[in-house]
Backbone bond lengths (Angstrom), bond angles and torsions (degrees), N, CA, C in turn:
res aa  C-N    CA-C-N  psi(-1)  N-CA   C-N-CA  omega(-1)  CA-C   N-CA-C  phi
1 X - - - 1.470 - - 1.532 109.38 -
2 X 1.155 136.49 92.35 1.683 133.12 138.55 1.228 121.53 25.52
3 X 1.028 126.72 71.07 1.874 110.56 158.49 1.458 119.41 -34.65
4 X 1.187 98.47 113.90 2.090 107.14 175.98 1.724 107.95 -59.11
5 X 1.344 99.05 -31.16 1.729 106.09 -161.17 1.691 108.43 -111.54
6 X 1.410 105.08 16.70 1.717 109.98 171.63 1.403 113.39 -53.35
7 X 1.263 114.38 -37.38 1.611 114.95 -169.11 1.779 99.06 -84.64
8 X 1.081 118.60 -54.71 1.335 108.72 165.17 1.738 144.16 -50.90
9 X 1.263 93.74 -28.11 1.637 104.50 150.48 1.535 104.76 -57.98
10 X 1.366 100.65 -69.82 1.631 94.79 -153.58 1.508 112.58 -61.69
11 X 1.136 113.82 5.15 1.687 117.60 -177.98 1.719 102.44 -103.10
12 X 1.140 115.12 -17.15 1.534 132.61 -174.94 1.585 105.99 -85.80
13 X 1.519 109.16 -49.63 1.350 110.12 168.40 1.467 134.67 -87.85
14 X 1.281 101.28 5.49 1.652 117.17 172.72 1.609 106.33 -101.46
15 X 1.302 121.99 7.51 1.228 126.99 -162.69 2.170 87.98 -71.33
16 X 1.847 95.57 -86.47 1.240 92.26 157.59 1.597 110.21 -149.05
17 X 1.163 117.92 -136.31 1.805 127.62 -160.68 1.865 100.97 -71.84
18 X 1.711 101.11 -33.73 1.601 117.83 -169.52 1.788 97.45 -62.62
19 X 0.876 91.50 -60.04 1.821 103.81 -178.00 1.302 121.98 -64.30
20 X 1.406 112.11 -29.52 1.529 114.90 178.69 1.220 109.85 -75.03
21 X 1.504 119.55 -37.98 1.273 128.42 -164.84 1.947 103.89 -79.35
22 X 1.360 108.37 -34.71 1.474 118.58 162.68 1.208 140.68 -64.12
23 X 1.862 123.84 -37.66 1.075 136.67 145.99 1.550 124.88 -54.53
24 X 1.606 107.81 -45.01 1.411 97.30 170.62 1.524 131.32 -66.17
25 X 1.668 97.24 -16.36 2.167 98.36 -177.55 1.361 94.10 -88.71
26 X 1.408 146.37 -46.89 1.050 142.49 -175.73 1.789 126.26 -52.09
27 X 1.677 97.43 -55.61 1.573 98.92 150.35 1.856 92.72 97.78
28 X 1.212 119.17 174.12 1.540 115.87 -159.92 2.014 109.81 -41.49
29 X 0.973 106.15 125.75 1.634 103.18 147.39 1.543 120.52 -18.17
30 X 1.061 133.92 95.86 1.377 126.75 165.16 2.092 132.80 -93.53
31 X 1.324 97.39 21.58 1.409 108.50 -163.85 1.715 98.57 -52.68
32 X 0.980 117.50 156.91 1.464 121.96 159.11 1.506 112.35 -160.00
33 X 1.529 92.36 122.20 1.202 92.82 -175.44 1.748 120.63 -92.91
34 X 1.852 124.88 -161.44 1.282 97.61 -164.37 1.829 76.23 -140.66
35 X 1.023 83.89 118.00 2.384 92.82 -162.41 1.450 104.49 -109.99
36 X 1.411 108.91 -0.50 1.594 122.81 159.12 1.568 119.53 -75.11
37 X 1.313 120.07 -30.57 1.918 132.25 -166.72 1.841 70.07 -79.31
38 X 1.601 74.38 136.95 1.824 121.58 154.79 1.608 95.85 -70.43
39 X 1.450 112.81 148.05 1.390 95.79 170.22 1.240 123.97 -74.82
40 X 1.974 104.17 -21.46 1.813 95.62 174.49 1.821 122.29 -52.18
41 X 1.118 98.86 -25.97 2.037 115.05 -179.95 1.691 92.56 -59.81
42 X 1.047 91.80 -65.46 1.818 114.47 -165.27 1.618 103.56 -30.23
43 X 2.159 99.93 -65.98 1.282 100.01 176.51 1.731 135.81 -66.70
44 X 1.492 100.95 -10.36 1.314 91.19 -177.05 1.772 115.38 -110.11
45 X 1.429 100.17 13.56 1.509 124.28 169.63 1.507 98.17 -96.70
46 X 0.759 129.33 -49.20 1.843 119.38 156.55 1.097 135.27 -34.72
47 X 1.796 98.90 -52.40 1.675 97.95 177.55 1.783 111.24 -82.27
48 X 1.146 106.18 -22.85 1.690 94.80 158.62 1.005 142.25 -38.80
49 X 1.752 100.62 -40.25 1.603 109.46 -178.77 1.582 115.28 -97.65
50 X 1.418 86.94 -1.93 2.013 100.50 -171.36 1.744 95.95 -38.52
51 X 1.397 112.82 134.88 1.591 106.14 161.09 1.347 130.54 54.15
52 X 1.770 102.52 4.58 1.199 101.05 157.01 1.860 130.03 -129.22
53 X 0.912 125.81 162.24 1.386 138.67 -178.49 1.773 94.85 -34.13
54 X 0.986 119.14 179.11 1.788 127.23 177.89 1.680 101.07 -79.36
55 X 2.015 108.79 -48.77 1.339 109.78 -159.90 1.397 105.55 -63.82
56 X 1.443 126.10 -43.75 1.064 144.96 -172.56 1.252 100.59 -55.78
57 X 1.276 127.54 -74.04 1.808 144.61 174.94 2.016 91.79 -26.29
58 X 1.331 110.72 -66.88 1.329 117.81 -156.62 1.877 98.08 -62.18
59 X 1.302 125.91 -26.14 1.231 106.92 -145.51 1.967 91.05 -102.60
60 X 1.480 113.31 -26.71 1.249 109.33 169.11 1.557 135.55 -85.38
61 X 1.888 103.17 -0.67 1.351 116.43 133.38 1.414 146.65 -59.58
62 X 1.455 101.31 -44.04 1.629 129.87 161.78 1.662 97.85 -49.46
63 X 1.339 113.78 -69.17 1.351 99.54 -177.98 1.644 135.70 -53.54
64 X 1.272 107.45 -43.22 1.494 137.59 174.33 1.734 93.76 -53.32
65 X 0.991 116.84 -70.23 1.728 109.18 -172.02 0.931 111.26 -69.28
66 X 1.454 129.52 -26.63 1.640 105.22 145.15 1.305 145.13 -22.94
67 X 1.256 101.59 -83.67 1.721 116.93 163.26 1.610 105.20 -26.41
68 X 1.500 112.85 18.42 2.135 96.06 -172.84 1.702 90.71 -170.18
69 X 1.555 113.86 27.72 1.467 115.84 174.78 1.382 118.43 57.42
70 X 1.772 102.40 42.29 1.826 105.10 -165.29 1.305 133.36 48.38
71 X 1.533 117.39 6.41 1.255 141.87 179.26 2.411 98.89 -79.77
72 X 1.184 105.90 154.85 1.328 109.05 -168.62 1.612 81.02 -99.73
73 X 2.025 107.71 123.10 1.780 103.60 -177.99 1.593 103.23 -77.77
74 X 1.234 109.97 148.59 1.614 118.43 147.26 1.334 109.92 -50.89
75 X 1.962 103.04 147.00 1.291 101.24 145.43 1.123 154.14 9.01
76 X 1.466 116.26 -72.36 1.742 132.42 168.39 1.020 104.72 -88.74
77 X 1.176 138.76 -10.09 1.696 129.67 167.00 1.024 112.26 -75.74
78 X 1.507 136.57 -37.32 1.635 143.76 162.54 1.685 106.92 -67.39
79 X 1.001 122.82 -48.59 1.595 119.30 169.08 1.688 121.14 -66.40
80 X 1.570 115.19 -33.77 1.495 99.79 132.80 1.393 163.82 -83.50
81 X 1.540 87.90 17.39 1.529 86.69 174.41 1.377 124.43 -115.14
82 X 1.348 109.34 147.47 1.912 117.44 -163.87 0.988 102.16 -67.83
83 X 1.766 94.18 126.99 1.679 113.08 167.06 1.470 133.16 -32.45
84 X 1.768 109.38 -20.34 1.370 113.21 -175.88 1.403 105.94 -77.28
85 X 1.288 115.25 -20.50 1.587 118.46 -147.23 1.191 91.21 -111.64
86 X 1.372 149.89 -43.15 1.300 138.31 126.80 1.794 122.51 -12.68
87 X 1.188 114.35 -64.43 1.734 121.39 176.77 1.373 115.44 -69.96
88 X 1.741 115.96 -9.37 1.445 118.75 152.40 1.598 139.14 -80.88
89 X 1.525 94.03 -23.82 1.511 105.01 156.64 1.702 125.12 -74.15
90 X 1.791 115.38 -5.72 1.147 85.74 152.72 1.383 73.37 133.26
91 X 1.155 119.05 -48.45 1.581 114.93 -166.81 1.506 130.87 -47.46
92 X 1.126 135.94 169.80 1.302 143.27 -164.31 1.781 109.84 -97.78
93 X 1.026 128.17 125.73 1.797 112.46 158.97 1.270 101.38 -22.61
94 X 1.111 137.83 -79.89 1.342 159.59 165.62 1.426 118.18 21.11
95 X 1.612 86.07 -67.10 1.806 113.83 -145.23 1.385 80.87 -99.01
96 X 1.682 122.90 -47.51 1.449 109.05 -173.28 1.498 129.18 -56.47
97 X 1.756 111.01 -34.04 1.505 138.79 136.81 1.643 95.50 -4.23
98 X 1.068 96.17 -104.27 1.950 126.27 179.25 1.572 100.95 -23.03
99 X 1.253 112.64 -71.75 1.263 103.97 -168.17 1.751 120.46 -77.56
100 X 1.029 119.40 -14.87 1.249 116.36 150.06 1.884 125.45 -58.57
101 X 1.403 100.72 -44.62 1.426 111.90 176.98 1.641 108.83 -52.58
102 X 1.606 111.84 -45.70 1.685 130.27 -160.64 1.941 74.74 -72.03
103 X 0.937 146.68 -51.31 1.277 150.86 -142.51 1.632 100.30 -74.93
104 X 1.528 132.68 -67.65 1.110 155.06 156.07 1.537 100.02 -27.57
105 X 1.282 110.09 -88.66 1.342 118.97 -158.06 2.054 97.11 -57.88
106 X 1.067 111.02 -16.02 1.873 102.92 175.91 1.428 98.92 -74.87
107 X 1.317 139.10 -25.44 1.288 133.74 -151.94 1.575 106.11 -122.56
108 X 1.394 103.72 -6.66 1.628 115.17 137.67 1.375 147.12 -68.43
109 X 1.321 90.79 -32.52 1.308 127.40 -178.79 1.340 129.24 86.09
110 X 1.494 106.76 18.45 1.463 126.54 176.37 1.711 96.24 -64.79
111 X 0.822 115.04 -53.67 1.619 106.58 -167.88 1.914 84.96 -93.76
112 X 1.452 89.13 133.25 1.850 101.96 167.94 1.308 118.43 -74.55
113 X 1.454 97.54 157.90 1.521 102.08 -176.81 2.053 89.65 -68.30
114 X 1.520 78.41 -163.02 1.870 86.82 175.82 1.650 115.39 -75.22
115 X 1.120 121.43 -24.14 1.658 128.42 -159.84 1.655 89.42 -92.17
116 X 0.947 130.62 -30.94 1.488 134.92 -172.62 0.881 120.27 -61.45
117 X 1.681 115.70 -64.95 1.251 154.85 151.14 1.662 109.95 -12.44
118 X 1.501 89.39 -54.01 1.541 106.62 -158.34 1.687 107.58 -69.67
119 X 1.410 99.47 -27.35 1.630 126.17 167.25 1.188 131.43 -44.69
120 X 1.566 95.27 -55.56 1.521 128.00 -175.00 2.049 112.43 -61.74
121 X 1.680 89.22 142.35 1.683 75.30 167.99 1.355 116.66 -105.24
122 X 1.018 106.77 149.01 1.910 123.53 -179.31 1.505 86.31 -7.62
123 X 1.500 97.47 -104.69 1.839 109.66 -171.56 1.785 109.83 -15.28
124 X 1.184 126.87 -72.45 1.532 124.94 -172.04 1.489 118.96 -50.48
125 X 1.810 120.54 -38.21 0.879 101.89 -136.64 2.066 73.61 -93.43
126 X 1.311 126.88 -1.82 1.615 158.83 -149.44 1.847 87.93 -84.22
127 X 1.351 95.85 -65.96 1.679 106.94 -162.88 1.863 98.78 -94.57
128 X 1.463 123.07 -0.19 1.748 98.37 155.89 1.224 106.42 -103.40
129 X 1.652 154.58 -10.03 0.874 154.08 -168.51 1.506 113.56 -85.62
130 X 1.523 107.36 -32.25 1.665 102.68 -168.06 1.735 94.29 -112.56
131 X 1.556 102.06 34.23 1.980 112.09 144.16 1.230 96.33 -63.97
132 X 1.515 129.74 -52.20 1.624 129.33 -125.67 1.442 89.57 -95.58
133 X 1.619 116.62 144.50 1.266 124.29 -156.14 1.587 84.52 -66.26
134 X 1.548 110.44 171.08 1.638 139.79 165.38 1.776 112.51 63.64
135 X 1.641 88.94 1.73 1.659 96.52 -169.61 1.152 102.02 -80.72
136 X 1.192 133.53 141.58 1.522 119.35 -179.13 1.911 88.56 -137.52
137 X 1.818 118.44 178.56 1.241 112.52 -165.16 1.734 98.67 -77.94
138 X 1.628 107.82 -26.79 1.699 96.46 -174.66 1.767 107.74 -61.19
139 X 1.353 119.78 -31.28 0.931 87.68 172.70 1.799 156.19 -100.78
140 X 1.601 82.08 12.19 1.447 122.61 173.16 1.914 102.49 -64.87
141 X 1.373 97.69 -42.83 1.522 110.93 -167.28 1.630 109.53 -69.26
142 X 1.498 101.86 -29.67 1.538 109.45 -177.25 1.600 93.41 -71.78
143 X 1.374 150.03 -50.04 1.075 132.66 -120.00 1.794 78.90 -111.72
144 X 1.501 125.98 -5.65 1.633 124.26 -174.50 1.624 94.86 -97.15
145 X 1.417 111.17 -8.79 1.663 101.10 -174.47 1.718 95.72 -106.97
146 X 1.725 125.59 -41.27 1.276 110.68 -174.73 0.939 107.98 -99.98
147 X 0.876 131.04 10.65 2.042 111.78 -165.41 1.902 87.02 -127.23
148 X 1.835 112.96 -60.47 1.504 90.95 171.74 1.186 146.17 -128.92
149 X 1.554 98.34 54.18 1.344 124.44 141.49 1.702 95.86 82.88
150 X 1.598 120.54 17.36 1.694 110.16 170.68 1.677 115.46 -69.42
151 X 1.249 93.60 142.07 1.540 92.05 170.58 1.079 96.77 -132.96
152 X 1.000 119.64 74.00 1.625 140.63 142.11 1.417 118.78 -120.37
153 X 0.891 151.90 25.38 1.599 143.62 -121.33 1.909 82.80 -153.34
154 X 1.420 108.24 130.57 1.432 133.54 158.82 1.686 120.04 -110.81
155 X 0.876 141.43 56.54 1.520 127.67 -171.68 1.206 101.71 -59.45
156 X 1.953 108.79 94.87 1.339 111.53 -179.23 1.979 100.02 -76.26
157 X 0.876 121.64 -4.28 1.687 128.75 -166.79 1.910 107.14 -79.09
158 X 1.941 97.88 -11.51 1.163 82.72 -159.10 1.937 104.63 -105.18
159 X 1.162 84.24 166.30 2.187 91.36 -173.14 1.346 101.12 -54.97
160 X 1.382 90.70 -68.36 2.272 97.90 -168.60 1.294 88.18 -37.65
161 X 1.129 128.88 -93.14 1.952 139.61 -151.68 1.396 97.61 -30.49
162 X 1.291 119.69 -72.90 1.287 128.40 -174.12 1.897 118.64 -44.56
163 X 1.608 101.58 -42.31 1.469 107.29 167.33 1.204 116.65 -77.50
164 X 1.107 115.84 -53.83 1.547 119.52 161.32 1.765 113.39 -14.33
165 X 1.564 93.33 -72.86 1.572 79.32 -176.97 1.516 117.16 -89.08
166 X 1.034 130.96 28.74 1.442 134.15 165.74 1.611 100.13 -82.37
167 X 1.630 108.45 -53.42 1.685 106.97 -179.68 1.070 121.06 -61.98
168 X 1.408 118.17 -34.54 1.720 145.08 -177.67 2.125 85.93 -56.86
169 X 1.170 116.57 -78.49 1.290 116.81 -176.32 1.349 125.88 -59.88
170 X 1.352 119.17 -23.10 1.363 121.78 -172.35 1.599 129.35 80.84
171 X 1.880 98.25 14.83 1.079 117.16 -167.29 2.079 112.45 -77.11
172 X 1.793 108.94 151.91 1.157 86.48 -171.89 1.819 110.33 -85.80
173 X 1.360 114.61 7.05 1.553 123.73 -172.36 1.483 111.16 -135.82
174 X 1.400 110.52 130.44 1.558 87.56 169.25 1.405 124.12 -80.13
175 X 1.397 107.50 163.53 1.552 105.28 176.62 1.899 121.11 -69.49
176 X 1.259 96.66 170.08 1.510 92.48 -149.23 1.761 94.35 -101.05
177 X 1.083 125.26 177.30 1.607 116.10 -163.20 1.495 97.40 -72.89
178 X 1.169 121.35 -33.54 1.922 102.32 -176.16 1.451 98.79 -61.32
179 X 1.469 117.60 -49.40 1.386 123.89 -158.90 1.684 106.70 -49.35
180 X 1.601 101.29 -50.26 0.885 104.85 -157.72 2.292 103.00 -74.24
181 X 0.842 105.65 -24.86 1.658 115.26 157.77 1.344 118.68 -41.81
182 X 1.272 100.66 -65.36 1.823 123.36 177.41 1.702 97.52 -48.51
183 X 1.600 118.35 -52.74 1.325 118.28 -172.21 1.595 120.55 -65.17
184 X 1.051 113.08 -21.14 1.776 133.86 -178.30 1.248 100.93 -95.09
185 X 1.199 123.10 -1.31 1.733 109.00 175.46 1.926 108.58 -84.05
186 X 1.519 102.34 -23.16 1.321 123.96 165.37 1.965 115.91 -54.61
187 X 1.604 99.59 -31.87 1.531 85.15 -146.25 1.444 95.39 -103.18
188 X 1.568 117.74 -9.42 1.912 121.41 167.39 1.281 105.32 -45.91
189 X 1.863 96.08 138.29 1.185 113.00 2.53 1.315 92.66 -136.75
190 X 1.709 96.80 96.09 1.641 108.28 176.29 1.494 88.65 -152.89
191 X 1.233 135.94 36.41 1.462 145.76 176.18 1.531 114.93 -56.98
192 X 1.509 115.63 -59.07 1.710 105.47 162.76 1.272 113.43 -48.45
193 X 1.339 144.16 -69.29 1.062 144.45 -153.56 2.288 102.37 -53.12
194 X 1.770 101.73 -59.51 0.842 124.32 169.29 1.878 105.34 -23.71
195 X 1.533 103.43 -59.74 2.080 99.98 -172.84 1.793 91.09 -68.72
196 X 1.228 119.12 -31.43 1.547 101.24 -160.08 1.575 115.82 -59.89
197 X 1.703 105.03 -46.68 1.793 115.43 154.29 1.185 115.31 -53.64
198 X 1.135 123.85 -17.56 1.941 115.59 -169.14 1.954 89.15 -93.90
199 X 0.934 130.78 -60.68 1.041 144.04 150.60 1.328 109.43 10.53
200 X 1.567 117.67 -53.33 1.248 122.36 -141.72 1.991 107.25 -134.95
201 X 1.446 89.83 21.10 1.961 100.95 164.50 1.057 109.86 -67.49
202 X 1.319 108.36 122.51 1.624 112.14 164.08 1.536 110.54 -70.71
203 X 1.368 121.65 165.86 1.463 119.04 -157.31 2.112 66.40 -97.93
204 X 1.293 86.58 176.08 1.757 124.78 -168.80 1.514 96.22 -107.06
């Protein structure tokens, strides 16, 4: 079977000695994305994990798809359901806020269906999405790397990436979100692939 991301390795490990030596322990790119999620799924599988650990993210999803027979709810299935039972899966005032809003605004049509989306460029679809309260660009960026499949995408906003390449360099600070922008202008245009290795530094 073909590696999809052969050419992007080898542009990752030609960068310099840091990357070569990183791409080779890590071993093919394995990203896979999920190009089936609506982006309303996309966005409110984001804000689940917003700010939290993976286990945490995973277990107040587990609960949430409950409430809908592990089935992913529509729209009006999240706008009918009571805030308590929502704030028992774990969620935040906050996040429940958010995901009600992502719910509304899909059935407005502020948030695109999937074919729309798919239309849209990074930047546009980047700066109408994070109108909607709790939306912020990382998590706009998650739903342009899993749901449609860009590999261009740096989420300079995010910890791993940012730690990632602090360990990757041997640096004593990580770089700061411009920095880390400025640093991804280097790694186009294999930038998704690029966070998935950054992602994945072992600490020193």
């Amino acid at each position: 079977m073909p590696d999809p991301f052969l050419e992007a390795r080898a542009f990752l490990a030609g960068l310099d000695p840091d990357w070569a030596r990183h791409v080779e322990a890590v071993g093919p790119c394995l990203h896979q994305a999920k190009p089936a999620r609506e982006p309303c799924e996309a966005l409110v599988r984001a804000i689940a994990y917003q700010q939290l650990h993976a286990r945490a993210g995973d277990a107040i999803l587990g609960r949430f798809l409950g409430l809908y027979g592990q089935t992913f709810p529509s729209p009006e299935q999240i706008l009918a359901t009571d805030f308590e039972a929502l704030r028992a899966c774990g969620f935040s005032a906050g996040k429940i806020a958010t995901i009600r809003g992502i719910a509304e605004a899909t059935l407005s049509g502020v948030v695109p269906d999937y074919q729309a989306a798919r239309a849209m460029d990074d930047e546009a679809l980047i700066e109408r999405l994070t109108r909607l309260r709790g939306i912020g660009r990382w998590t706009v960026e998650m739903l342009l790397i899993y749901s449609l499949e860009r590999l261009d995408i740096l989420p300079a906003d995010d910890f791993g990436v940012r730690e990632g390449y602090r360990r990757l360099k041997g640096l004593e600070q990580q770089p700061t979100r411009r920095q880390m922008i400025e640093i991804g202008l280097s790694l186009r245009p294999h930038r998704t692939v690029a966070a998935w290795y950054l992602w994945r530094v072992p600490a020193r």
